[in-house]
N, C-alpha and C positions, 0 to 999 in steps of 0.2 A: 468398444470404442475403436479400436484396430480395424474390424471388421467396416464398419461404416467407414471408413475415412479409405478405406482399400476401394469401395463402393463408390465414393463420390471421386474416385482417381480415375475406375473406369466409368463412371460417367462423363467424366470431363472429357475424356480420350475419345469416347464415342460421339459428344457432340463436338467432336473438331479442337478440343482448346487444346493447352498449352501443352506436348509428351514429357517436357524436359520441366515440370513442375517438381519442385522438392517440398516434399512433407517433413514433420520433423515430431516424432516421437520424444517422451520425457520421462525418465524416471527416477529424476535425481531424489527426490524426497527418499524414495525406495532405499538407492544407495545410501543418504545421509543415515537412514535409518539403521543399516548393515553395517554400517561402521562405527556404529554408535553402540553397537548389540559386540561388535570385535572389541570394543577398547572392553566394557561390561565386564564379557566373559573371558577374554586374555589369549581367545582362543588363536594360533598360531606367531603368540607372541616368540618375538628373539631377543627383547634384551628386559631387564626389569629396571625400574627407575629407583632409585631412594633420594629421597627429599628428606635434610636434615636442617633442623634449627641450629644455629652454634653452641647453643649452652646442649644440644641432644637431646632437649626435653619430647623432643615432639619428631616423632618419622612417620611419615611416610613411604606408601611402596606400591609401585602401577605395575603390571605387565602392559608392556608397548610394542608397539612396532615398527622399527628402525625407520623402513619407506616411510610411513605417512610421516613420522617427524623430519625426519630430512627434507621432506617433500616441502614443509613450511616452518623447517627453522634453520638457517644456514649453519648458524652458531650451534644448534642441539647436531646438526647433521657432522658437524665437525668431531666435536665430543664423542658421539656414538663411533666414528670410523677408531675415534685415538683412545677408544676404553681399551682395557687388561679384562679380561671374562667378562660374563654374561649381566654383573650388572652395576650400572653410572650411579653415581651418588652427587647428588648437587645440595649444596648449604645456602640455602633462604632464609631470609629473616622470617618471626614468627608470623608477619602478615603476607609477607607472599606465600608461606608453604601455607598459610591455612584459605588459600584460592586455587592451590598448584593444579590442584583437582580441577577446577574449571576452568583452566587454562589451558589442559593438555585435552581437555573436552573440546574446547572451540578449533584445537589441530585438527582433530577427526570430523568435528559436524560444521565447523564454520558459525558456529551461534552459542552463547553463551547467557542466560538468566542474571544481574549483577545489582546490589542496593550499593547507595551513594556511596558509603565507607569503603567499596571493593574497588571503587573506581582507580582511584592511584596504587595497589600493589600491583591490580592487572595492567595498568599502564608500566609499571616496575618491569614486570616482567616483558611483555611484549617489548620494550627496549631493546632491555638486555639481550632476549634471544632474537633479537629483528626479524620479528612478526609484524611487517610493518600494518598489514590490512589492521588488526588487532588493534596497533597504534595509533592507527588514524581515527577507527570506530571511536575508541576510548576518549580520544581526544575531543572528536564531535560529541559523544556523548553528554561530557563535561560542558561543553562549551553552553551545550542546551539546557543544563539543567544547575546554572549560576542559581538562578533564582529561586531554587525550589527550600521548601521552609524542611533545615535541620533543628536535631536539640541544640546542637553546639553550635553550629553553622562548620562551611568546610572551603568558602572561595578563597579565604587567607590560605589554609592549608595545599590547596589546588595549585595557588600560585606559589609557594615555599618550593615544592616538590619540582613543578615545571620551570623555575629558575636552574633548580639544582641538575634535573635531568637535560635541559639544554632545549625543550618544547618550547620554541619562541613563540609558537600561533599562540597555544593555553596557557602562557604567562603574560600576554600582552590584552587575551580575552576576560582571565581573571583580573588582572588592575583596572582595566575599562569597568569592569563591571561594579568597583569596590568603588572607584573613583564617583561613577554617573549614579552611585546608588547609596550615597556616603549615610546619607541621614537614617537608611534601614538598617546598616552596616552599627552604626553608633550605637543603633536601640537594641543590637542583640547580643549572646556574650561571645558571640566571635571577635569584637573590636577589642576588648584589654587582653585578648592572647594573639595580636599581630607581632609579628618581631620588629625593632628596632629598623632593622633597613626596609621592612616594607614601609610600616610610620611614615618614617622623612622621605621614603618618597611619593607617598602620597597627600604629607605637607606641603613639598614642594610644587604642586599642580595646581591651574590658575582653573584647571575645567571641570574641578569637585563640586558634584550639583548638592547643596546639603540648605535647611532653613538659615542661617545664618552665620557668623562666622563667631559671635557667643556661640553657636552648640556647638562649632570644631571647639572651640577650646574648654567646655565644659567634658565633652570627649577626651581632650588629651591630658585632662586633669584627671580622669578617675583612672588611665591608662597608667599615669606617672605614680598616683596611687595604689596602683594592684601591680606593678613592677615593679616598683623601688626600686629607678637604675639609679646608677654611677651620677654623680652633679652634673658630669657635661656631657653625659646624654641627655639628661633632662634639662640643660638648657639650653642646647643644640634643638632641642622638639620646642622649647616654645619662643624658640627667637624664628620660629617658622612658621606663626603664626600671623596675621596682618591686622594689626589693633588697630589700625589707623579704620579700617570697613567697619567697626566696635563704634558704636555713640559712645561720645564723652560720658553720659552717663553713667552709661553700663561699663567702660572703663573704671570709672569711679567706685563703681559697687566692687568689680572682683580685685581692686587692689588694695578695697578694704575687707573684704570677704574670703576672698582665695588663700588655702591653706599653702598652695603651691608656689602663689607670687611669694609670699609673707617669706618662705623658706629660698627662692630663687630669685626674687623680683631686681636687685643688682644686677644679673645678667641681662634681664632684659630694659633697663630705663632708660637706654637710648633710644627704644623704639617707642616708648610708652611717651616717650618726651614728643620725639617727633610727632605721634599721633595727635597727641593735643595741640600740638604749632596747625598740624592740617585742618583740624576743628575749626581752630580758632579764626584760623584768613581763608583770603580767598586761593581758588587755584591759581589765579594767575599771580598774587605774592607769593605763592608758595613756589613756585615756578622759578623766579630770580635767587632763592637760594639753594632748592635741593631739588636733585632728582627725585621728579615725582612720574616717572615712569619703571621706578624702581616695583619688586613685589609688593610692598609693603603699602604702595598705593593702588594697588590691581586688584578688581573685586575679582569675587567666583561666582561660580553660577548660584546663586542665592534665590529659595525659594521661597523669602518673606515678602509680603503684599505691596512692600515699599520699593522693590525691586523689579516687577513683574507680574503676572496675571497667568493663569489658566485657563483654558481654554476648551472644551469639547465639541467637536465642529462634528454635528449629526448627518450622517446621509454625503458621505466628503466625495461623493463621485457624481453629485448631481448639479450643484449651480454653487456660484461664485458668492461666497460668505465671508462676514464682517463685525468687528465686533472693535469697542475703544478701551481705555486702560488708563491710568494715571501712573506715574512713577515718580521720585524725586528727583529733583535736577541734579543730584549727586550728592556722595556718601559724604563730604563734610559738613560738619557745624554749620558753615557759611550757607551751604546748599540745600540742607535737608529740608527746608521748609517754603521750599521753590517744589511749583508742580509742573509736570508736564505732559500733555495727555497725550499718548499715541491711537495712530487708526493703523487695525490690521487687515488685509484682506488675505482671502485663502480664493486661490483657483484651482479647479481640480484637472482641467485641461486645459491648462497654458504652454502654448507651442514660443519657440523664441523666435525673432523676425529670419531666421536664416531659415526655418525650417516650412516657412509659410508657405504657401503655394500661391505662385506669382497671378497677378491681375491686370491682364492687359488692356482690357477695355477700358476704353476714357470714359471717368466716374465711378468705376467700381469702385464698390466702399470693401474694403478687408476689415474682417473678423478680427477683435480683439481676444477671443478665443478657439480654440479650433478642437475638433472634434480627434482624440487621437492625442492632444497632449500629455502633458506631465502635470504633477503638483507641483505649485508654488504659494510662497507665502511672503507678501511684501508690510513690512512697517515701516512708518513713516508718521514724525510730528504733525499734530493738527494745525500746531502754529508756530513759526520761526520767532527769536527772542534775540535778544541782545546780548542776556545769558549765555545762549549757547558759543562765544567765542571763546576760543581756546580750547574744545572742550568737542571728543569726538565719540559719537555711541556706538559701542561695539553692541548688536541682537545677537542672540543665540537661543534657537529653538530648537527644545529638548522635545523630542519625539516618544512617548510611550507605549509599553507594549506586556499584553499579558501573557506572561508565561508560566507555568504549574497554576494558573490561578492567581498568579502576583502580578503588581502591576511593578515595571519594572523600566529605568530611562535605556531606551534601543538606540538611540540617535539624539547628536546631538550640532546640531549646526552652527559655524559662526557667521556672521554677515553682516555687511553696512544698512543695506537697504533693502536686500530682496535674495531668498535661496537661490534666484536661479545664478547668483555669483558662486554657488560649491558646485556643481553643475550636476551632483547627484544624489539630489533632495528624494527622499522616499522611490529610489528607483528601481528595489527590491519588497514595496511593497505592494501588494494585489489588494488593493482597495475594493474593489468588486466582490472577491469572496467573503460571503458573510462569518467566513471559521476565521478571516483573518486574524493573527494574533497583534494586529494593530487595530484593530475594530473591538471599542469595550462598549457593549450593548450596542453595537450599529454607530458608536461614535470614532474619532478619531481625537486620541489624548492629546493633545498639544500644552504646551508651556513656555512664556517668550520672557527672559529677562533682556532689561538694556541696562547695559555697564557705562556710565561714562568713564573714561578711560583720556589721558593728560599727555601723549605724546608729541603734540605738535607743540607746545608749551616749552619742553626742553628742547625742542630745534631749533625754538625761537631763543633760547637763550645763546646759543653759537654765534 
């Protein structure tokens, strides 16, 4: 290889091109390998490592070398200069020393082999000794693999950890992920081992994509069941709940059926009262006594048929697609048996009028699509109502996407009438490659709920 590339230098040189051309030689694999074969064999090691548990049940012992750790641990490089002889001893918990080995590995070779369970002590570690590359890896790694199917599951876990270690990116990726994926969340046994503060805060969230708001609280029933907290933790989790989005029905069943109300339900009959008054009138009397912009009247993203529609939009890079939908005029009694049907359209190359390319000739007609744009997706009622006063619909279109094989909510938009109001509707997705992990079978996942939602109602009461 050498030889040829020496060959085609002086052939370049002889037919006139460029003398001042640089070639570039590689043999870092080589080196990775050489140093990989140095940590192995020990051979001109100067310092030895011991790696102890606290109870001492469990040591370990490396021979290392002072340069390459220093070279990529500031914190290891510190230690080393301020040891007493020839060898450091460092105290880990029993899960990072039983990784310690593959972490002084990635010092020397920059790459590491890791199963899900290893992911948080190597992140542990690479902290600690501010390995930041290490850090960030782990961090991406995690980020990517929310979805991937455990025994226990481990996203609760992921986010406990990056709370506590201070990783704002990987504790703000895991609650997204727990939040936009609540209903998968519920049906495995990772949801009765959440702790208490992650719970309420993800009670408190208006953007929880889940079937309905009977399975949050069939959820927080079996949670309050398999943890026996304290009385006002558990009636702190279920005054966080929004029973007023519950049909009076189904109110009716779990206040005769719920083991949880039967033992707590005092705590909550203020809201359980209010829910029924919201049933029973309309929004706009609801309106002249209570704040009904409060939570308790704010849906979630609800994935029940009465709320919204799915969608799979086949081939989303080629022509402009349409499809209609029924939903109820709203979550109360008063409302629920009022329809109303929405039209959606999907453009796959919709350019915004700023971006158009101008038409000077008198009578040119311009393109209501243009070659080069973006996705968009506009909803909009078939038919205006009389109904609809007081009364304004928040869409939000939940974008899906497979990852490990699962299908998983990636996105999630809000809007009055149309995405191109977030201004960055699918702007990281490559629709064209058919590996997309937004492309399930050559489709595109879509999901649109409309919320009505009571804001201008209490303005009007001012």
């Amino acid at each position: 290889m050498l030889m040829l590339m020496l060959m085609q230098r002086a052939a370049q040189q002889a037919d006139g091109g460029a003398s001042d051309a640089v070639d570039t030689l590689s043999h870092s694999l080589a080196l990775v390998q050489r140093l990989e074969a140095l940590l192995l064999q020990g051979n001109g090691s100067d310092v030895t490592l011991r790696v102890e548990t606290p109870n001492a049940d469990e040591v370990k012992v490396m021979a290392v070398h002072t340069l390459v750790l220093s070279l990529q641990s500031p914190v290891l490089g510190d230690m080393l200069r301020d040891r007493n002889g020839s060898t450091l001893t460092l105290r880990e918990t029993p899960e990072c020393a039983g990784v310690f080995e593959k972490f002084i590995r990635y010092l020397y070779c920059g790459d590491l082999s890791l199963r899900l369970e290893q992911a948080t002590p190597l992140h542990r570690l690479a902290t600690k000794y501010q390995v930041e590359t290490l850090q960030r890896g782990l961090t991406r790694y995690m980020t990517l693999n929310l979805a991937r199917e455990s025994p226990s599951g481990h996203v609760a876990g992921w986010y406990e950890y990056a709370a506590e270690a201070g990783d704002v990116a990987l504790r703000d990726s895991c609650l997204q992920y727990l939040a936009w994926n609540l209903s998968s969340v519920l049906q495995s046994g990772e949801w009765t081992g959440l702790s208490f503060r992650l719970l309420m805060t993800l009670l408190r969230r208006s953007d929880l994509v889940l079937h309905s708001e009977t399975e949050l609280f069939a959820g927080l029933e079996e949670w309050i069941s398999h943890n026996r907290p304290d009385g006002l933790t558990a009636e702190n989790a279920l005054r966080a709940v929004r029973y007023a989005m519950i049909p009076p029905r189904e109110l009716f069943r779990l206040q005769t059926q719920s083991a949880v109300l039967a033992r707590y339900g005092e705590s909550v009959r203020d809201l359980l009262y209010m829910s029924y008054q919201f049933h029973a009138a309309s929004p706009v009397h609801m309106a002249k006594y209570f704040d009904v912009n409060c939570s308790l009247f704010v849906p979630r993203n609800y994935l029940a048929p009465l709320w919204g529609s799915s969608w799979a939009v086949g081939n989303p890079t080629r022509d402009d697609r349409s499809t209609s939908f029924q939903t109820q005029l709203g979550p109360s009694g008063h409302d629920a048996n009022k329809r109303v049907t929405w039209n959606v359209l999907f453009s796959p190359r919709w350019l915004p009028l700023s971006m158009r390319p101008m038409y000077t000739e008198a009578g040119a007609m311009q393109p209501t699509r243009v070659e080069g744009g973006r996705p968009r997706v506009i909803v909009t009622p078939a038919t205006s109502s009389a109904d609809f006063a007081g009364v304004s619909f928040q869409k939000t279109l939940l974008v899906l996407a497979e990852q490990r094989g699962r299908l998983m909510v990636k996105h999630v938009y809000d809007f009055h009438q149309s995405t191109e109001e977030n201004g960055d509707f699918l702007a990281d997705a490559d629709l064209h490659r058919r590996t997309s992990e937004y492309l399930v079978d050559g489709s595109l996942m879509l999901h649109v709920v409309v919320k009505p939602l009571y804001q201008t109602l209490v303005a009007g009461k001012n």
